[in-house]
MARTORSE-534166 format. One record per residue (C-alpha): residue number from 1; residue in one letter; x, y, z. Coordinates in steps of 0.2 Angstrom, whole numbers, padded with zeros to 4 digits. Last residue first. Layout:
{NUM, 'A', {X, Y, Z}},
...
% end
This chain:
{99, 'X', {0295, -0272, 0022}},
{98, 'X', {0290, -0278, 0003}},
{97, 'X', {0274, -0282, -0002}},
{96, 'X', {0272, -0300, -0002}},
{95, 'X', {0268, -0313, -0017}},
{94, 'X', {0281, -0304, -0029}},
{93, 'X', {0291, -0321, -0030}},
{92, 'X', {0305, -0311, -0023}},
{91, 'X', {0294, -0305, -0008}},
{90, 'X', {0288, -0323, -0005}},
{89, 'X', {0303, -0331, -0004}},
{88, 'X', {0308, -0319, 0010}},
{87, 'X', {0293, -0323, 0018}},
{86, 'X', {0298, -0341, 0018}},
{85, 'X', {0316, -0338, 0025}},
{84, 'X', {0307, -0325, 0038}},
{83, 'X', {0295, -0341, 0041}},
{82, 'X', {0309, -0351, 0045}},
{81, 'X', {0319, -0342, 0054}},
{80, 'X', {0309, -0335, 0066}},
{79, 'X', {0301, -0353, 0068}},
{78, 'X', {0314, -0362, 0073}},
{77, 'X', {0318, -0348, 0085}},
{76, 'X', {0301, -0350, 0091}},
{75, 'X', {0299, -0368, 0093}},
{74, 'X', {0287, -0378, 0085}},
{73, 'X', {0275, -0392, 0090}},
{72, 'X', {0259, -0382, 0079}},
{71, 'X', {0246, -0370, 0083}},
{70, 'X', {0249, -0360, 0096}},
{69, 'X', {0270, -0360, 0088}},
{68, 'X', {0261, -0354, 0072}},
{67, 'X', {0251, -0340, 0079}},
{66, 'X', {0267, -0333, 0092}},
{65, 'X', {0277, -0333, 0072}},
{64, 'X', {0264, -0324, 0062}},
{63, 'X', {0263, -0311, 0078}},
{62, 'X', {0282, -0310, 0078}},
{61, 'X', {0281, -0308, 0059}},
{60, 'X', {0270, -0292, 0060}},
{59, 'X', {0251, -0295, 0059}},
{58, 'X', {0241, -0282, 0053}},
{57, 'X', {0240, -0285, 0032}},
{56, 'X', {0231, -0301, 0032}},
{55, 'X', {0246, -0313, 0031}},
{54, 'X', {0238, -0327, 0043}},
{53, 'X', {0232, -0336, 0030}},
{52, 'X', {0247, -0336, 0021}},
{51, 'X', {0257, -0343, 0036}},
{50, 'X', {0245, -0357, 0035}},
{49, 'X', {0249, -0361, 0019}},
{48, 'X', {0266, -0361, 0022}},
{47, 'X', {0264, -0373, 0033}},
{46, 'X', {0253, -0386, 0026}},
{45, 'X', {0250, -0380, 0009}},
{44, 'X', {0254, -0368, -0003}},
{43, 'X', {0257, -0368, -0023}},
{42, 'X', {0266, -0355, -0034}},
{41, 'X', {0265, -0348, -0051}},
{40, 'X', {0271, -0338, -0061}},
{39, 'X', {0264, -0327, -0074}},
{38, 'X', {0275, -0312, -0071}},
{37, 'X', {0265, -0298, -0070}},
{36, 'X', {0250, -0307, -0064}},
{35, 'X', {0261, -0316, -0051}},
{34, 'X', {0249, -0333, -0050}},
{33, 'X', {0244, -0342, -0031}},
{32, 'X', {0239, -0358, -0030}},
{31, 'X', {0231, -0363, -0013}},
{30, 'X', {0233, -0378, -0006}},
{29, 'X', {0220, -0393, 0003}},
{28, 'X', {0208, -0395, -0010}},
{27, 'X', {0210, -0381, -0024}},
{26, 'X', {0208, -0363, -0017}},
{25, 'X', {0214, -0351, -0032}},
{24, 'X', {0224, -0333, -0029}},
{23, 'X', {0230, -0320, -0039}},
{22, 'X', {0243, -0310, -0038}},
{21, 'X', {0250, -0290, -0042}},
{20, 'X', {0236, -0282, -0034}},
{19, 'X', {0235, -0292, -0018}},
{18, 'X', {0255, -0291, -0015}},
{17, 'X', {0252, -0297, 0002}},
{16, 'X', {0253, -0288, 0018}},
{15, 'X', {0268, -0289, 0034}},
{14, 'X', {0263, -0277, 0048}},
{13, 'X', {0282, -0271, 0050}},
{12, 'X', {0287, -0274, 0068}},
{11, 'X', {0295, -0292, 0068}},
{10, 'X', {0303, -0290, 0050}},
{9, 'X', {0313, -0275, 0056}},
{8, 'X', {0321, -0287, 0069}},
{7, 'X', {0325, -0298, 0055}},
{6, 'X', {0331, -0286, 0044}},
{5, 'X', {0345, -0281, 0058}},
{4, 'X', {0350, -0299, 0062}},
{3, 'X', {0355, -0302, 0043}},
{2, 'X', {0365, -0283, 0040}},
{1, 'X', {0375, -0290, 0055}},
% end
């Protein structure tokens, strides 16, 4: 229950990187990003690069979602999930603020 109810909340909170806790490197077709207070890092590309992009601080996860499935042959339940998985990742990594 607790799962379906973070999800919904995920849909309506505008969804903004960590910008003063990462840095971030364009290199060919990925970018790298680095936890400054960690000193992790992660590489993106494909979709979760796209994702990324479209993190600018106004869209919610329904918006990232309607955006994806535009752009790519994905369904939107599919891509719900997905992307809230890859949020979620992001968030622990201290990539995303959390919402």
């Amino acid at each position: 229950m607790t799962d379906s109810t973070s999800s919904a909340a995920t849909r309506s909170a505008p969804i903004r990187k960590a910008s003063d806790r990462l840095a971030e490197t364009a290199l060919d077709d990925e970018v790298v990003l680095m936890n400054i207070d960690t000193g992790h890092f992660h590489a993106l590309k494909g979709t979760g690069l796209a994702v990324w992009h479209l993190l600018d601080g106004t869209r919610d996860q329904a918006a990232i979602c309607a955006a994806l499935c535009a752009s790519f042959a994905v369904d939107e339940e599919r891509c719900q999930t997905e992307v809230a998985a890859f949020l979620h990742q992001m968030v622990e990594a201290g990539f995303v603020e959390p919402f």
